[in-house]
C-alpha positions as CSV (number, residue, x, y, z in Angstrom):
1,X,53.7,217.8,96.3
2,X,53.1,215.7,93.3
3,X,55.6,213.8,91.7
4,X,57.4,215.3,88.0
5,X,58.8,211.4,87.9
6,X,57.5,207.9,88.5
7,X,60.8,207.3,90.4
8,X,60.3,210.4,92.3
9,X,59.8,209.3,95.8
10,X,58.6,212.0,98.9
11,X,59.5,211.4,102.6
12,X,55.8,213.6,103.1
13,X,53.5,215.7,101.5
14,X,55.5,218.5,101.8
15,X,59.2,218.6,100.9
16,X,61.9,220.6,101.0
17,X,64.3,223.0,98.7
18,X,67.0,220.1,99.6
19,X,65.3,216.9,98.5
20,X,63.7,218.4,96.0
21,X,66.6,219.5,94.2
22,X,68.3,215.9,95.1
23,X,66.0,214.1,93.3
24,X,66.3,216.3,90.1
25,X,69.9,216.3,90.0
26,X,69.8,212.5,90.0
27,X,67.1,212.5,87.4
28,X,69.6,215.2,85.3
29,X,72.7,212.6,85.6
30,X,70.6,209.3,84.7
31,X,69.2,211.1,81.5
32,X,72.7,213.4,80.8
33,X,70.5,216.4,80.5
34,X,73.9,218.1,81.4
35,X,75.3,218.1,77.6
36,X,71.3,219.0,76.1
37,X,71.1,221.9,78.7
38,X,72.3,225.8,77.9
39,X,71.8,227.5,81.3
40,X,72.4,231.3,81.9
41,X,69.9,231.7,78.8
42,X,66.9,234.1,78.7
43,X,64.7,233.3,76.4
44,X,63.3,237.0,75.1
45,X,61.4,235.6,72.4
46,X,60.7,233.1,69.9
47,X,59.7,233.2,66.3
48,X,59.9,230.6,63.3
49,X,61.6,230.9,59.9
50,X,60.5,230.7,56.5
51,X,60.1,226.7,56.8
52,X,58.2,226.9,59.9
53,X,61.3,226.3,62.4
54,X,61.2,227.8,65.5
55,X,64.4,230.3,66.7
56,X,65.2,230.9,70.1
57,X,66.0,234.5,70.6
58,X,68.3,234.0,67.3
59,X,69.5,231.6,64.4
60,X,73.0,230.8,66.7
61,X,70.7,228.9,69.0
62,X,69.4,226.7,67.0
63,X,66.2,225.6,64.8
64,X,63.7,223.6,66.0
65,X,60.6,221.6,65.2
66,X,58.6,222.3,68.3
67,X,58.5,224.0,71.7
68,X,57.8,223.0,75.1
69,X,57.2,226.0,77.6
70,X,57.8,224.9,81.0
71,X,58.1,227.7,82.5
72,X,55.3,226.2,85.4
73,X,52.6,228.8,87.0
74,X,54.9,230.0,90.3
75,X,57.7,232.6,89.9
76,X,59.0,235.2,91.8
77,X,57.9,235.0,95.3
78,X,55.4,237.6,95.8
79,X,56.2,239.9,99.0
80,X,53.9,242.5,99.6
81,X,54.5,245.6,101.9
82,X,52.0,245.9,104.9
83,X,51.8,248.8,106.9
84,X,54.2,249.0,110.0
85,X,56.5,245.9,109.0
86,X,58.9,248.1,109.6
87,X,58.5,247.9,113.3
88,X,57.7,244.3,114.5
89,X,60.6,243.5,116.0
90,X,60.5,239.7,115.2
91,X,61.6,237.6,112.0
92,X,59.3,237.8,108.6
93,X,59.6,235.3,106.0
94,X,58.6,234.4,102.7
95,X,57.1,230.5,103.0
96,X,59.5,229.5,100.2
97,X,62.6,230.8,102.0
98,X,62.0,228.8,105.4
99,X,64.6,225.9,105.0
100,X,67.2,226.3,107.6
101,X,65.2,228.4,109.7
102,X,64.6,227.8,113.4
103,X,60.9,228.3,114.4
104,X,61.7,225.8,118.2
105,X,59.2,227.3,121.1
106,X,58.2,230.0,118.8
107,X,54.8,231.5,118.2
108,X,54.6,231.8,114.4
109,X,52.3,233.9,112.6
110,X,51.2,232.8,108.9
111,X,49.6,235.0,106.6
112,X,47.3,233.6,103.6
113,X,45.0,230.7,103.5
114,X,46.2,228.4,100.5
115,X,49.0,225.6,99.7
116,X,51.4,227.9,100.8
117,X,49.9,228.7,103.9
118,X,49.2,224.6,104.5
119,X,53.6,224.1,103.8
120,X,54.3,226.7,106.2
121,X,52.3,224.9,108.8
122,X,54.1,221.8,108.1
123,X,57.6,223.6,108.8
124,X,55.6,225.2,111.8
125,X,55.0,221.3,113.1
126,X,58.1,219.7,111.9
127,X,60.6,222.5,113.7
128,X,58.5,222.0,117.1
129,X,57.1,226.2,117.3
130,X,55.2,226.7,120.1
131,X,51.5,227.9,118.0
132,X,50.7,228.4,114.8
133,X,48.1,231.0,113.6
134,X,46.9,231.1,110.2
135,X,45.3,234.3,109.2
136,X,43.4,233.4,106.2
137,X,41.3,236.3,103.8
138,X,39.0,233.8,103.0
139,X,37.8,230.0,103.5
140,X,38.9,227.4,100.9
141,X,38.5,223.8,101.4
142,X,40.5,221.5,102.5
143,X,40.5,217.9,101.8
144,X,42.2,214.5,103.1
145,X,45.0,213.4,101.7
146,X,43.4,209.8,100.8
147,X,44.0,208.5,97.4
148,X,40.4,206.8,97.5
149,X,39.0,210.3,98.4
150,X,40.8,212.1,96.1
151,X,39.9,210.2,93.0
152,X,36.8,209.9,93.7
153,X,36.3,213.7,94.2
154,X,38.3,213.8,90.6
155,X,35.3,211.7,89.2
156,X,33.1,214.3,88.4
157,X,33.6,214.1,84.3
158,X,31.3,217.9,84.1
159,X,34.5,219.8,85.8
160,X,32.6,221.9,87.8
161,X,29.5,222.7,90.1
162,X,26.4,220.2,89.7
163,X,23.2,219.6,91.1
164,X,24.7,216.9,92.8
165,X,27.9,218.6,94.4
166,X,26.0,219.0,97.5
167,X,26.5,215.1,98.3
168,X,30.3,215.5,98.5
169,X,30.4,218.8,100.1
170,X,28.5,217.6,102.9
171,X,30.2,213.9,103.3
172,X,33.3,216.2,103.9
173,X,31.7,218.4,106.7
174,X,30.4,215.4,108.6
175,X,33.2,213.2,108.8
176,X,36.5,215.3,107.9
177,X,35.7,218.6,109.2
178,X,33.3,217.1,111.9
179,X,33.9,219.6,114.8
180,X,35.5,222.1,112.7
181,X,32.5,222.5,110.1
182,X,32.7,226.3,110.4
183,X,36.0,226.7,108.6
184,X,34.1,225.1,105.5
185,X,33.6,227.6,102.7
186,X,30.2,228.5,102.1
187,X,30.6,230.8,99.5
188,X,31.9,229.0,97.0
189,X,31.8,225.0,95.8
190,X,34.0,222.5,95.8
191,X,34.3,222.2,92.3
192,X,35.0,225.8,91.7
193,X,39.2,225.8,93.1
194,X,41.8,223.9,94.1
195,X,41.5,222.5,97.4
196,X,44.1,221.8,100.0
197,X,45.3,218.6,100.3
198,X,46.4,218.1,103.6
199,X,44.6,215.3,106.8
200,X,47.1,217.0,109.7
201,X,45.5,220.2,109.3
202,X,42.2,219.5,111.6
203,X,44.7,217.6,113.6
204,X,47.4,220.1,114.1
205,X,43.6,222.8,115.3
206,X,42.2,220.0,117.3
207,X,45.3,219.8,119.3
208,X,45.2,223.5,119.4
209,X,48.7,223.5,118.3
210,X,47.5,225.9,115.5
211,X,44.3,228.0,115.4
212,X,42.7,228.9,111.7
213,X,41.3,232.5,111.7
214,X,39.5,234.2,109.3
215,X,39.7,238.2,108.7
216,X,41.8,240.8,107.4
217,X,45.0,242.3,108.2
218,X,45.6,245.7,109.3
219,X,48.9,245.9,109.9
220,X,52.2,245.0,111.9
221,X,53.1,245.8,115.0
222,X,56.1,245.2,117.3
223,X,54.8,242.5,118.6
224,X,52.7,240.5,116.0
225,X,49.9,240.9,113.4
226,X,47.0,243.5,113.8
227,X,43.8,241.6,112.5
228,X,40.0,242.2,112.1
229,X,38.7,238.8,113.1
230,X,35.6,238.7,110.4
231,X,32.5,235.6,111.7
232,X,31.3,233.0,108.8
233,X,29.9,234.1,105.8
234,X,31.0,238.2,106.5
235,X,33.3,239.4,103.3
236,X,36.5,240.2,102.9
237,X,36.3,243.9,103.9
238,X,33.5,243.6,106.3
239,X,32.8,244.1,109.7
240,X,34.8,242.3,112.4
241,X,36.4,242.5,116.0
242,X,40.0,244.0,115.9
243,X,42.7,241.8,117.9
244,X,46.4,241.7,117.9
245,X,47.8,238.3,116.7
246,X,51.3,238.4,119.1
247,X,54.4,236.1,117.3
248,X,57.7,236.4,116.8
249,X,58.2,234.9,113.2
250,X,55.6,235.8,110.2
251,X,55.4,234.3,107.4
252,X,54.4,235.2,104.5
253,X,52.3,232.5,102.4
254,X,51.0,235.2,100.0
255,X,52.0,233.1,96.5
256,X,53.6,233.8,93.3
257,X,53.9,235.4,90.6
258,X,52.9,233.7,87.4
259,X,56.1,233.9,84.9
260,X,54.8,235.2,81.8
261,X,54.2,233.4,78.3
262,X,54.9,237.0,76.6
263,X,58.1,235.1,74.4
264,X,55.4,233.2,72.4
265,X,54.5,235.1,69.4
266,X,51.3,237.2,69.5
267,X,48.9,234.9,67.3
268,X,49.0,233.2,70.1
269,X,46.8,235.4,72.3
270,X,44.5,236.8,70.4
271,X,40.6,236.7,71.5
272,X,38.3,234.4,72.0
273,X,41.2,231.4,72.3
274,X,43.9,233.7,75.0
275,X,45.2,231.2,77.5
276,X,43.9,228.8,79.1
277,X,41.7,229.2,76.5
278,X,43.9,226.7,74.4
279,X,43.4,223.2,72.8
280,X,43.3,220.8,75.6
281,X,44.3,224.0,77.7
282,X,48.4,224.0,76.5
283,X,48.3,223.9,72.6
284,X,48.3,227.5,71.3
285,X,45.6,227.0,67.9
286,X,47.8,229.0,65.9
287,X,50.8,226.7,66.6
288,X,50.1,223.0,67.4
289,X,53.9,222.8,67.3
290,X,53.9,224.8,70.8
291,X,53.2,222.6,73.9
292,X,52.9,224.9,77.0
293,X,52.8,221.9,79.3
294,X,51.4,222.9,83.2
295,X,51.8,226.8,82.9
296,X,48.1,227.5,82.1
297,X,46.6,225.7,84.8
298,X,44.7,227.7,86.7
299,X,42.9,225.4,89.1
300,X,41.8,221.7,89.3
301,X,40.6,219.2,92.0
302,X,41.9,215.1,91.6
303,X,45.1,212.8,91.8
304,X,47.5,214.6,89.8
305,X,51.2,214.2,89.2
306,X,53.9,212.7,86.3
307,X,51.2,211.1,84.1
308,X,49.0,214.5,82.4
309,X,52.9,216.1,82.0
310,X,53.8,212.8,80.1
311,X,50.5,213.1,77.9
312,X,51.0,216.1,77.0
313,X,54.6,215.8,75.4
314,X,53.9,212.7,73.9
315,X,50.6,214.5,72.3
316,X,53.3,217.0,70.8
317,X,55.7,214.5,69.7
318,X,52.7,212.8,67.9
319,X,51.9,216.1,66.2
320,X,55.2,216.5,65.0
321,X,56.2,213.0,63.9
322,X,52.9,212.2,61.7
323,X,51.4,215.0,59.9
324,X,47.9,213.2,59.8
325,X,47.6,213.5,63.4
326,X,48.1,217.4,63.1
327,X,45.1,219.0,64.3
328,X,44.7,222.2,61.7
329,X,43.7,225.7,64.1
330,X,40.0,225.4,62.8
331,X,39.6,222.3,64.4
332,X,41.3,223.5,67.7
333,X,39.2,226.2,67.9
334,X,35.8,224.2,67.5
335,X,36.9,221.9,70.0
336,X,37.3,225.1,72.5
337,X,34.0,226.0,71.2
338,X,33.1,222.7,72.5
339,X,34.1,222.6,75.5
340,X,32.6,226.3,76.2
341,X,29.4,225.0,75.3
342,X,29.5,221.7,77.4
343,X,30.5,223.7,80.7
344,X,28.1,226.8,79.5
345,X,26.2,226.6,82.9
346,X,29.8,226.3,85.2
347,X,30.5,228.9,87.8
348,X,33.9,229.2,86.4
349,X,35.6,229.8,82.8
350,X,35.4,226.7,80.7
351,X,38.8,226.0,81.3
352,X,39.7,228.1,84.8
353,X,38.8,224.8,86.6
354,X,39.3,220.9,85.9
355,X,38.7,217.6,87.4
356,X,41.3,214.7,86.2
357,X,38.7,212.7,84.8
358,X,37.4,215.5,82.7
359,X,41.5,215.9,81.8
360,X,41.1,211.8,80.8
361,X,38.2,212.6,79.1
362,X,40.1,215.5,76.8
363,X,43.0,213.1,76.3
364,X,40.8,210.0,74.6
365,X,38.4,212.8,72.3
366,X,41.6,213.8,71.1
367,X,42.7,210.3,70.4
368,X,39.5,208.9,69.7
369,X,38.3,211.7,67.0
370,X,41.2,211.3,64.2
371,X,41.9,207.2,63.2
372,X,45.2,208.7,62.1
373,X,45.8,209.1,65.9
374,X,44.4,205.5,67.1
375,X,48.1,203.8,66.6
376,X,49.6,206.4,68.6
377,X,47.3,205.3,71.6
378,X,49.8,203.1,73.6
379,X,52.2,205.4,73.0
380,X,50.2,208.6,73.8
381,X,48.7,207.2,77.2
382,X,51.4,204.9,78.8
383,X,54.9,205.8,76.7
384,X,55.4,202.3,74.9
385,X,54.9,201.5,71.4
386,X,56.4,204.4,69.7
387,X,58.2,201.8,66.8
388,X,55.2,200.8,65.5
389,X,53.2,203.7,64.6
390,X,56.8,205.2,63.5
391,X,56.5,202.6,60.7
392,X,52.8,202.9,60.1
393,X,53.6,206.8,59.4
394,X,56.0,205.5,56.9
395,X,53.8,202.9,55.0
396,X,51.3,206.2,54.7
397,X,53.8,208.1,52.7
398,X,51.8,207.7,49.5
399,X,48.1,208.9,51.7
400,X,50.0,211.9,52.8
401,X,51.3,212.9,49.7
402,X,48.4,213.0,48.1
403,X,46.9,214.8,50.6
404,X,49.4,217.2,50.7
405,X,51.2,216.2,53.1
406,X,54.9,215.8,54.8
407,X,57.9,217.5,51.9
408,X,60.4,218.9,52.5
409,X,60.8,222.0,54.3
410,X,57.5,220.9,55.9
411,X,55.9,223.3,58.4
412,X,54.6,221.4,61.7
413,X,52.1,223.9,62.4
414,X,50.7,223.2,59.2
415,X,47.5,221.1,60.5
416,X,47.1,217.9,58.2
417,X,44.1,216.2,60.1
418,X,40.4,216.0,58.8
């Protein structure tokens, strides 16, 4: 899991509900988010007011100059019904509802194939069960968890499939897969999802300790998981040989649900520019003011963490403290436009797939286009130096008056920016 804070420190890859919510509460005392936070508060909508403000739900909340939506890309656990549940006679769980449980000398039985699947397997290992299967739809890929690896896989500025994608594909197979070279997608490239990031995987198969299998379900029974075990390169829905998978705990690693952006007014998703079709994937063109910071990823490859999260406010808090910086929804749109065309031959939506250098890359055009936005650089990329483009903004009081710029009563969605 990555880190939402440079003091944010993981005792593995995986942690759980408890230190996860220890290390925001101590983040909530040393900032006192206590007295700035209004819990018990569903926000149905928002909407702005005759000088541009934004109201939450209604006036008694509050005005505001500007939004972040947080509201991340995992809600509600998603919990399908299978056929004969009903009737296995063992324990089924949801993967994000496993602290506490006891899985000792157990045979457990994990259904899905993606980050959720790889967590469960971790709980599998750490609380000693006896096997682990994994009974996967479809092949994704898995990578090491290396930091060298990982940033240079993010590397690739195009953010997608090239004619050179090959070259990493197959230094993975040889000498991280190695023996296990048939759970390797073929289908689909590396640079088309987000991998797993996870080195005790092959391990944990190698050791037989778990066993990866691809096919479909079928449906419980009393004693386990009834499965058509589909060979390489057969869809999902094809022809297979039908087994029994025998547990006594299933989990289910099936994701989910994406909380919805619906409280943002509808300007905001109208076609071509619907989310992620946004500028630099989180600013709504209508409303520069509205920062939608990590809810419409949809999938990426590279080291990611604190930093992009950090970016992205500080991009919004630039928008809203100098006027020139203010990109007007023209210019957001054109640089969708842009991006569309750059990534025109990608197997993917423009922006349905990033690497973290091609995220670097949208971070200095933004920067680098608009000279109004050069001495917010320092403060933009790394969080220091916000004093002294404060006081630039105010030397360039008589340039943005005469070019219309910050009154009273101003509206921040009001691009200013050439």
């Amino acid at each position: 899991m990555y880190r939402f804070h440079p003091s944010v420190q993981w005792s593995g890859g995986y942690p759980n509900r408890q230190q996860i919510v220890s290390q925001i509460t101590e983040l909530w005392k040393r900032y006192g988010l206590e007295r700035k936070t209004k819990f018990d508060t569903k926000v149905e909508k928002v909407y702005q007011d005759k000088e541009g403000r934004w109201i939450i739900n209604d006036p008694s909340q509050g005005r505001f100059e500007g939004i972040i939506a947080a509201v991340g890309t995992c809600g509600d656990a998603k919990m399908p019904h299978m056929s004969g549940m009903d009737k296995f006679k063992g324990e089924i769980y949801h993967s994000s509802d496993l602290t506490g449980k006891q899985a000792k000398g157990k045979k457990m039985i994990i259904i899905g194939g993606g980050a959720s699947a790889v967590e469960a397997l971790e709980f599998g290992s750490h609380e000693d069960a006896d096997k682990t299967y994994i009974l996967a739809r479809s092949d994704k890929w898995i990578i090491p968890r290396n930091p060298v690896v990982d940033v240079l896989l993010s590397f690739n500025i195009f953010g997608g499939e090239t004619i050179f994608s090959w070259i990493p594909e197959l230094l993975l197979k040889k000498f991280f897969y190695r023996d296990l070279e048939d759970l390797a997608p073929t289908d689909k490239g590396l640079f088309t999802g987000t991998p797993m990031v996870n080195s005790d995987v092959m391990d944990k198969i190698r050791s037989e300790k778990a066993e990866w299998l691809r096919g479909d379900i079928i449906g419980f029974t009393e004693d386990g998981v009834k499965f058509n075990l589909r060979a390489k390169g057969v869809p999902s829905g094809g022809p297979g040989r039908e087994t029994v998978i025998k547990g006594d705990i299933v989990v289910m690693a099936t994701g989910f649900e994406r909380p919805s952006l619906s409280f943002l007014p509808e300007d905001n998703f109208k076609d071509p520019y619907q989310p992620p079709n946004w500028y630099l994937q989180t600013f709504p063109p209508s409303h520069p003011s509205v920062c939608c910071n990590n809810c419409t990823y949809v999938n990426a490859i590279g080291s990611v963490g604190n930093w992009h999260i950090g970016i992205y406010t500080r991009i919004l808090l630039m928008f809203l403290s100098d006027p020139l910086t203010r990109p007007s929804p023209y210019w957001m749109e054109r640089w969708i436009d842009m991006t569309r065309v750059l990534k025109k031959f990608a197997p993917t939506g423009a922006f349905d797939f990033f690497t973290y250098l091609e995220l670097v890359w949208w971070f200095t055009f933004c920067v680098a286009i608009n000279p109004f936005r050069w001495k917010w650089a320092f403060f933009v990329f790394f969080g220091i130096g916000q004093s002294l483009p404060k006081r630039v903004v105010e030397a360039e009081d008589k340039i943005r008056n005469g070019l219309g710029g910050k009154k009273n009563g101003e509206n921040y969605d009001v691009g200013k920016s050439f």
